[in-house]
C-alpha positions as a Markdown table, in Angstrom:
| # | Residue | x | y | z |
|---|---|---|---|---|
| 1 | Unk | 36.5 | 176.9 | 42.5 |
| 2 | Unk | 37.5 | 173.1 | 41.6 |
| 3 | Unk | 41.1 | 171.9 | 42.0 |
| 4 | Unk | 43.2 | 170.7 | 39.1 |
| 5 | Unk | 43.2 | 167.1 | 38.5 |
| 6 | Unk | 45.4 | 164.9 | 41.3 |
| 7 | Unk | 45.6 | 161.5 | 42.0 |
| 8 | Unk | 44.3 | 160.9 | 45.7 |
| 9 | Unk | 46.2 | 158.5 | 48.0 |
| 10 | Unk | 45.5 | 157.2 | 51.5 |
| 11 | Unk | 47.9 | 154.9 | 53.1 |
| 12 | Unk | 47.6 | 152.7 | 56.5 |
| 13 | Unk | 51.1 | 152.8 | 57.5 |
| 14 | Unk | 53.8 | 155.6 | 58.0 |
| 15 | Unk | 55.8 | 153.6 | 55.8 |
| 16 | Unk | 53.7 | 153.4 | 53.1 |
| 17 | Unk | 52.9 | 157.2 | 53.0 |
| 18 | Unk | 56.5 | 157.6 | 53.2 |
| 19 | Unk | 57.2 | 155.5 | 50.4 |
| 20 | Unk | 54.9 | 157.7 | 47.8 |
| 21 | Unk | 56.3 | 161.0 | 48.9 |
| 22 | Unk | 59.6 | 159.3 | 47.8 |
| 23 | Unk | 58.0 | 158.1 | 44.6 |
| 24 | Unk | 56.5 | 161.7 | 43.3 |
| 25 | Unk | 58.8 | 163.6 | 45.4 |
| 26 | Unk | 57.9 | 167.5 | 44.8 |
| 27 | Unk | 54.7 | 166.7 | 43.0 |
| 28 | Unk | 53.2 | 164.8 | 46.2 |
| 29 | Unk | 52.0 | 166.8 | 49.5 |
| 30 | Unk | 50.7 | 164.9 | 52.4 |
| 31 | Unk | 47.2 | 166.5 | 54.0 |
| 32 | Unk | 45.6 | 166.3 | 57.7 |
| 33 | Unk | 42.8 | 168.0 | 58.2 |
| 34 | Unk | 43.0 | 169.9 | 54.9 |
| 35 | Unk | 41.9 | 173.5 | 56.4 |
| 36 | Unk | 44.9 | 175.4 | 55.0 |
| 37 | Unk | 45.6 | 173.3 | 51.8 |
| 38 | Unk | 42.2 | 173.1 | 50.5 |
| 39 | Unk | 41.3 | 176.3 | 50.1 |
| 40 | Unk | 45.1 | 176.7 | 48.2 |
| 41 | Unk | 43.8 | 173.5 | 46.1 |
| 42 | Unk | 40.5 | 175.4 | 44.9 |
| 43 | Unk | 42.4 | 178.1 | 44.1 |
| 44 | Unk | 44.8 | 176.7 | 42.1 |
| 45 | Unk | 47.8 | 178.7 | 43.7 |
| 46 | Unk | 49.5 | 175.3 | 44.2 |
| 47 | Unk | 49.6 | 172.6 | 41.6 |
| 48 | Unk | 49.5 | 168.9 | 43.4 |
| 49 | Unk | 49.4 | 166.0 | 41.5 |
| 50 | Unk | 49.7 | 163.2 | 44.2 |
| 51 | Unk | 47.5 | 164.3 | 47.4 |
| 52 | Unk | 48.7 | 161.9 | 50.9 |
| 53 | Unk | 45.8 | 161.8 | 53.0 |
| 54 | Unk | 47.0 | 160.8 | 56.3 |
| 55 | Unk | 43.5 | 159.8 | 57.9 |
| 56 | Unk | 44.0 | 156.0 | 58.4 |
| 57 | Unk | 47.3 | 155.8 | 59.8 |
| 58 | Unk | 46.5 | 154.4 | 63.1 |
| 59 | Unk | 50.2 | 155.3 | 64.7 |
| 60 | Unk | 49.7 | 159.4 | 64.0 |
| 61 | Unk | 47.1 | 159.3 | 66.4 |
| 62 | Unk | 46.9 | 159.0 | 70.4 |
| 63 | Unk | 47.9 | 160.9 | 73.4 |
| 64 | Unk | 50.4 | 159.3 | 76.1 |
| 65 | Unk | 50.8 | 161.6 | 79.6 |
| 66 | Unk | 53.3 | 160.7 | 81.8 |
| 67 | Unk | 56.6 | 163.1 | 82.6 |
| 68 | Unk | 56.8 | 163.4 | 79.0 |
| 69 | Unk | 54.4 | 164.0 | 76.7 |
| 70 | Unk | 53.5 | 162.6 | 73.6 |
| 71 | Unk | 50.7 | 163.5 | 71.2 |
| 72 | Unk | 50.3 | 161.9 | 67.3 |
| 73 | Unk | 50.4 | 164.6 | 65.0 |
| 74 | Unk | 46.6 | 163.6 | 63.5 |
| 75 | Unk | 45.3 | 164.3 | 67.0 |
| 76 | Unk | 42.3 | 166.9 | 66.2 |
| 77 | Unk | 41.9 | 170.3 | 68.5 |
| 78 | Unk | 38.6 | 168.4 | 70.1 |
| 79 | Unk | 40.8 | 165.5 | 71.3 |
| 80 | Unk | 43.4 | 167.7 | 73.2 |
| 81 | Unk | 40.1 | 169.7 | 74.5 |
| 82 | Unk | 38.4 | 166.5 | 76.0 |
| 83 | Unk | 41.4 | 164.3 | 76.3 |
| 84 | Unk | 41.3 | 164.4 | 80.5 |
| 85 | Unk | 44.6 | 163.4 | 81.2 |
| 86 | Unk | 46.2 | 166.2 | 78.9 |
| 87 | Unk | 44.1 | 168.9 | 80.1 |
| 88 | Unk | 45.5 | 167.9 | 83.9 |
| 89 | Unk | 48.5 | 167.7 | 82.5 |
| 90 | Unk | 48.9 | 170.4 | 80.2 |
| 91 | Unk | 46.3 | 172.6 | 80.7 |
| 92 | Unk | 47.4 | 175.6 | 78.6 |
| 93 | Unk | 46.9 | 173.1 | 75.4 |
| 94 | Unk | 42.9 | 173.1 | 76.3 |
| 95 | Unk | 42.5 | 176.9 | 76.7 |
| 96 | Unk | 44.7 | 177.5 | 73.6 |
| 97 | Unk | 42.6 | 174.9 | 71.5 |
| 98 | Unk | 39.2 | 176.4 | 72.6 |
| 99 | Unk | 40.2 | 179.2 | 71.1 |
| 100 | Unk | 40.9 | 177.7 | 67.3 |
| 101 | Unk | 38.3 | 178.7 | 65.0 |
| 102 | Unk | 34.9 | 176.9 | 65.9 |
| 103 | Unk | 34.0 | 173.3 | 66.8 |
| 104 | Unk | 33.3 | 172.3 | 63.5 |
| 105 | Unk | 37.1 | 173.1 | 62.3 |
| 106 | Unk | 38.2 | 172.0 | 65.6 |
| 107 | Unk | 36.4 | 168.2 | 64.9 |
| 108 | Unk | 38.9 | 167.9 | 62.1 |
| 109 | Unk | 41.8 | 170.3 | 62.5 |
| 110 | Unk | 44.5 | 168.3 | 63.6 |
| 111 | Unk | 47.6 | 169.9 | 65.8 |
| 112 | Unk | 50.2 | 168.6 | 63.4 |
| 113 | Unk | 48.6 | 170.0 | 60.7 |
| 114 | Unk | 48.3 | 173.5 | 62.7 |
| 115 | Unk | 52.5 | 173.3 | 63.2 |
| 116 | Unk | 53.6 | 171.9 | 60.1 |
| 117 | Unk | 53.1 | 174.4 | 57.1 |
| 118 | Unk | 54.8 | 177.1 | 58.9 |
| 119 | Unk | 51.6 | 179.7 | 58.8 |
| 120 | Unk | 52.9 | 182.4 | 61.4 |
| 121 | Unk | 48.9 | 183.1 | 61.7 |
| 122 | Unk | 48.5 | 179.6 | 63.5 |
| 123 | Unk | 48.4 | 179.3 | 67.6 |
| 124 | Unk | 50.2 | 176.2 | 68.1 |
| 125 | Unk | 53.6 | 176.5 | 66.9 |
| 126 | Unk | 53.9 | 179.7 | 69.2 |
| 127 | Unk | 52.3 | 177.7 | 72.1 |
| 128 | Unk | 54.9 | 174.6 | 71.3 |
| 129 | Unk | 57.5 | 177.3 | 71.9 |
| 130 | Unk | 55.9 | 178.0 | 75.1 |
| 131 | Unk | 56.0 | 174.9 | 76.2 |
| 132 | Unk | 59.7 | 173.4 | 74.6 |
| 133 | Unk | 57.9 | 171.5 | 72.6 |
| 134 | Unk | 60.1 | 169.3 | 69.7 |
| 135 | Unk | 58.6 | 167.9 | 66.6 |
| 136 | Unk | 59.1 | 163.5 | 65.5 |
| 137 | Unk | 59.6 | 163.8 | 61.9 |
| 138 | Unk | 59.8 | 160.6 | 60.0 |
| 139 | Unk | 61.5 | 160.6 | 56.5 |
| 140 | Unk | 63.2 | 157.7 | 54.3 |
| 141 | Unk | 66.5 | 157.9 | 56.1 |
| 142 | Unk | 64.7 | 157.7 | 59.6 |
| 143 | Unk | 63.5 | 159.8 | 62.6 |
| 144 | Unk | 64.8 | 163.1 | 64.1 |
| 145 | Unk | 63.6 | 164.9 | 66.4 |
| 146 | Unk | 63.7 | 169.2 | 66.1 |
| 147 | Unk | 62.7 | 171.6 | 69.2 |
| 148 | Unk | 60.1 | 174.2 | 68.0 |
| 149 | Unk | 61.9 | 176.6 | 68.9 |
| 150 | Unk | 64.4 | 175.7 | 66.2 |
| 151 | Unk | 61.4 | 174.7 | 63.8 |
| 152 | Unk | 60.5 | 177.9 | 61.9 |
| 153 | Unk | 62.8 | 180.5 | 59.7 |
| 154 | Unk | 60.4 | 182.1 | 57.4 |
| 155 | Unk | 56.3 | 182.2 | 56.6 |
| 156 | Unk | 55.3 | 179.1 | 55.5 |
| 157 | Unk | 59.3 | 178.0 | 55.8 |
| 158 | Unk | 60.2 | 175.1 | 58.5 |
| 159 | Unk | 62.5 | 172.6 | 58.5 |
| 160 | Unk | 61.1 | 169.7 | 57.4 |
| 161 | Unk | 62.1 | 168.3 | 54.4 |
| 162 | Unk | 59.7 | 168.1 | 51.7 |
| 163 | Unk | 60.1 | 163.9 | 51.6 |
| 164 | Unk | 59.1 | 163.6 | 56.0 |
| 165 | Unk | 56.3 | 163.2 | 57.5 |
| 166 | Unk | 55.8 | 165.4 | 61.1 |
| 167 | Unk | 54.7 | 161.9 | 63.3 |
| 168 | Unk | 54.4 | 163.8 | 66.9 |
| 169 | Unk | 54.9 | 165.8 | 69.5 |
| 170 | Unk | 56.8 | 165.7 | 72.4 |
| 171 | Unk | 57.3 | 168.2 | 75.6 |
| 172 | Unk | 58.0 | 168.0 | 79.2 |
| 173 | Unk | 55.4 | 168.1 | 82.1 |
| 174 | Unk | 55.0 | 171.3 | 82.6 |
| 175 | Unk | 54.1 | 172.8 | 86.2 |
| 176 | Unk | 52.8 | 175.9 | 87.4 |
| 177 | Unk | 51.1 | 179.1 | 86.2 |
| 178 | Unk | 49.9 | 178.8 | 82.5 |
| 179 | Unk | 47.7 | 181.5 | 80.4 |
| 180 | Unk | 46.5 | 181.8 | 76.6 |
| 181 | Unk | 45.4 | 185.4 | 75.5 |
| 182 | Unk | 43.9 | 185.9 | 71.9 |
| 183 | Unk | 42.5 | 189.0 | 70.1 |
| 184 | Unk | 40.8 | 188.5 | 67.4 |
| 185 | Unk | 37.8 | 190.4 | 65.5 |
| 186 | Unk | 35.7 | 187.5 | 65.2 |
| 187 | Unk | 35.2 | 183.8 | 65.9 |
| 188 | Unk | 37.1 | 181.7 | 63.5 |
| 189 | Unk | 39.5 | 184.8 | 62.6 |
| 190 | Unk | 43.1 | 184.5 | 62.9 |
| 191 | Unk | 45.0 | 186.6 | 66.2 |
| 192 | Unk | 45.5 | 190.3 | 65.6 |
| 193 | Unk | 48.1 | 189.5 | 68.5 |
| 194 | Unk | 48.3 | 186.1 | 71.0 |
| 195 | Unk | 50.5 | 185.5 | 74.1 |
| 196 | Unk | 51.3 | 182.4 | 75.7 |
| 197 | Unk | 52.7 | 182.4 | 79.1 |
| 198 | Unk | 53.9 | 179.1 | 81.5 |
| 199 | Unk | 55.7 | 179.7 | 84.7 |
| 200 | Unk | 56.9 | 178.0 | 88.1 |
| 201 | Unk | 57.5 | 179.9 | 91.2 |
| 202 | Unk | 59.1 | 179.8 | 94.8 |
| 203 | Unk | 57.9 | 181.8 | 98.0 |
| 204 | Unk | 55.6 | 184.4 | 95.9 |
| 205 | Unk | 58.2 | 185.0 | 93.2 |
| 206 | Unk | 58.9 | 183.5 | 89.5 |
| 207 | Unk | 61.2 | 181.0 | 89.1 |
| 208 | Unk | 60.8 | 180.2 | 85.6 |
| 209 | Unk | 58.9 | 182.1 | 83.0 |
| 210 | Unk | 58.3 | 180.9 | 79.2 |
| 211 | Unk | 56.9 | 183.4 | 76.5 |
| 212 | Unk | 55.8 | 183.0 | 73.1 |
| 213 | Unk | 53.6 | 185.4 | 70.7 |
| 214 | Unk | 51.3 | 184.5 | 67.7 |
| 215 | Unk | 51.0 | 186.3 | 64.7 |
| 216 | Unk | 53.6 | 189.3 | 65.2 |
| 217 | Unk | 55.8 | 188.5 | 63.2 |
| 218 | Unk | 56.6 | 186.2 | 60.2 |
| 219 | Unk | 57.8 | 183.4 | 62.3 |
| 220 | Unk | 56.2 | 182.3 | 66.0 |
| 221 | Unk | 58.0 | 184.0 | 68.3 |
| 222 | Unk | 59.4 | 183.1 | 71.8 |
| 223 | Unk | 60.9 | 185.8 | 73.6 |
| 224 | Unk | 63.5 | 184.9 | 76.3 |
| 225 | Unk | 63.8 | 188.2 | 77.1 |
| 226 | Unk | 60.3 | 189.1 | 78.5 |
| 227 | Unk | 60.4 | 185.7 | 80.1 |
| 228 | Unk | 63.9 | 186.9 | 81.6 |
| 229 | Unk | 62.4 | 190.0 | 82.7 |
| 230 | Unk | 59.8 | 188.2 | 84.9 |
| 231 | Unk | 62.5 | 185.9 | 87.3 |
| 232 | Unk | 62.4 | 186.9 | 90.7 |
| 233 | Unk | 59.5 | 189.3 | 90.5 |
| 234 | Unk | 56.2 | 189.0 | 92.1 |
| 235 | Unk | 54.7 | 190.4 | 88.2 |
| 236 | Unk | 53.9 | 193.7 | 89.5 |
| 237 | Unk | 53.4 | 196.6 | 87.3 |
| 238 | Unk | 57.0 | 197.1 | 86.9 |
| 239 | Unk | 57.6 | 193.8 | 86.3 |
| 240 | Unk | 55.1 | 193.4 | 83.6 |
| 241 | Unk | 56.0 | 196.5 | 81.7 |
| 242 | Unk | 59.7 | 195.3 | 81.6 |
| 243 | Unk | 58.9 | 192.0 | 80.0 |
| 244 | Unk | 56.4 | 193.5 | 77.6 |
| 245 | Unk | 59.2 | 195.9 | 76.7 |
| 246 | Unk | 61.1 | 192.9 | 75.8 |
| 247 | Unk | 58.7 | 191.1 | 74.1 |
| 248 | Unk | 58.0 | 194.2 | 71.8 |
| 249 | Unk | 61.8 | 194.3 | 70.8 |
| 250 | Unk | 61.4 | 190.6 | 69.4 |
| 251 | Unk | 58.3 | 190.7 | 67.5 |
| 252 | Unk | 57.9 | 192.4 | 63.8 |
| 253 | Unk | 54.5 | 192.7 | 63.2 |
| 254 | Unk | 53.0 | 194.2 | 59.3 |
| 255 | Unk | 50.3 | 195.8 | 58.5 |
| 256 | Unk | 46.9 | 194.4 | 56.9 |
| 257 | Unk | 43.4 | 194.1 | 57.3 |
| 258 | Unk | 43.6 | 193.3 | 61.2 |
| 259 | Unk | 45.2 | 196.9 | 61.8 |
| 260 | Unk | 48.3 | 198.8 | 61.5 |
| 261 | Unk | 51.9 | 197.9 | 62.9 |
| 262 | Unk | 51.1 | 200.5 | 65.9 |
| 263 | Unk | 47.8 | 198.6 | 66.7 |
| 264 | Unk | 49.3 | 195.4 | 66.2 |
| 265 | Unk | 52.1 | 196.5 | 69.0 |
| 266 | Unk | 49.5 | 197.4 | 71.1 |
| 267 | Unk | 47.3 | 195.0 | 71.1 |
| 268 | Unk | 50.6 | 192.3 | 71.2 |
| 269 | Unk | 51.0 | 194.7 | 74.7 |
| 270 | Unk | 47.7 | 194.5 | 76.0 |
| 271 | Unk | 47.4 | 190.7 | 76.0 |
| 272 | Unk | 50.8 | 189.7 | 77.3 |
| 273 | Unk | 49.9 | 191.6 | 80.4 |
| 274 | Unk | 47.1 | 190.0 | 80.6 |
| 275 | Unk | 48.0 | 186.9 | 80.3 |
| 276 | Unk | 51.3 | 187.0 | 82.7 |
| 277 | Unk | 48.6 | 188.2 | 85.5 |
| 278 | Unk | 46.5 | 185.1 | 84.5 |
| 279 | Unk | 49.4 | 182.9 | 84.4 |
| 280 | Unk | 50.8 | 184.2 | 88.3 |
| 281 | Unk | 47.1 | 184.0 | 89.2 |
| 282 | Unk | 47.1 | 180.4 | 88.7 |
| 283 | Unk | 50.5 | 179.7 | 90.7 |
């Protein structure tokens, strides 16, 4: 299908992109690498008559790596693959990407695009819960900066304001054991169910433990709880099957065409084990 008419726009500056979401307000949306909005477009379930492309603005792009790191929100999936100093640094960010769609989406797909619209389907807002990620937005009044873990209240629902512009990423260093596990019935499909896992540990045992899941609910989800349920433990059986009980308390998967809710729970079972073994594996 063919869009509805729209005027196309593609600022240089952050300024200037800024400065014509203010002018159309709710008849303007900005676009990145245009793999969710698009398809919306050509099926004329959204009606956009000023379309942002951020492409050319220079200061949305780039990766810095130091104790904190910083990644411009029109980075692409292939940059945070290949980028050497981020894989080193932030390894789970690599494995994660690799397993987005295919290269060709991957080329353009941009990792502020994949957080931004709030799709619970996507794998980086979970994995920026992982990690304690917070998101730079830019608006008209300024800059403020909201962890991911604060980010998301509903599909498609975030907390950035219709008139700001989502300008980077930021997280710690992490250290330690990291693991991204991903069902899915084929390449380019969305999860069925998706675990992340970072962790530290001291003398054998887990000091720290982060967990997020993809696609089991209608918001990313990070569960404290199983992450809880991992301190002190050398991940045994017992271990695992306590966090994964915890995990399954906090998610809220729905049926559709990837399976049933019991599935879902299953399969959402299945690969946070697997990838809290991974993640101790690599301590």
């Amino acid at each position: 299908m063919i869009p509805n008419t729209f005027e196309y726009h593609r600022p240089k500056t952050i300024p200037d992109a800024l400065a014509v979401l203010t002018q159309h307000g709710d008849e303007a949306r900005v676009i990145a690498g245009g793999h969710s909005l698009i398809p919306v477009m050509k099926q004329r379930l959204t009606d956009i008559a000023h379309l942002v492309d951020l492409q050319d603005i220079a200061d949305l792009r780039g990766i810095s790596v130091g104790d904190t790191i910083r990644i411009g929100a029109m980075t692409t999936q292939h940059a945070l693959i290949t980028h050497a100093g981020l894989s080193a640094a932030v390894p789970l960010l690599a494995e994660a990407a690799l397993q987005i769609a295919d290269p060709q989406v991957r080329y353009l797909g941009t990792i502020g695009g994949n957080v931004a619209n709030g799709d619970p389907g996507n794998d980086m807002p979970g994995l920026m819960m992982c990690l304690d990620a917070a998101f730079v937005l830019s608006g008209p009044t300024g800059t403020r900066t909201i962890a991911a873990r604060d980010f998301y209240f509903g599909a498609y629902s975030t907390e950035r304001a219709e008139d700001e512009i989502l300008v980077a990423i930021e997280m710690p260093r992490p250290s330690g054991g990291y693991a991204y596990e991903k069902q899915k019935r084929k390449i380019g499909d969305y999860a069925t169910a998706a675990a992340a896992v970072q962790m530290t540990a001291v003398a054998g045992r887990v000091a720290t433990a982060s967990v997020a899941m993809t696609n089991l609910s209608d918001v990313p989800v990070w569960s404290a709880a199983a992450g809880a349920a991992l301190v002190g433990t050398d991940c045994g059986p017992v271990a695992v099957n306590a966090a994964v009980a915890a995990m399954l308390e906090d998610i809220n998967p729905g049926a559709d065409n990837r399976g049933p809710v019991e599935f879902k729970r299953h399969v959402a079972g299945v690969v946070l084990g697997r990838a809290i073994a991974r993640a101790f594996s690599r301590l």
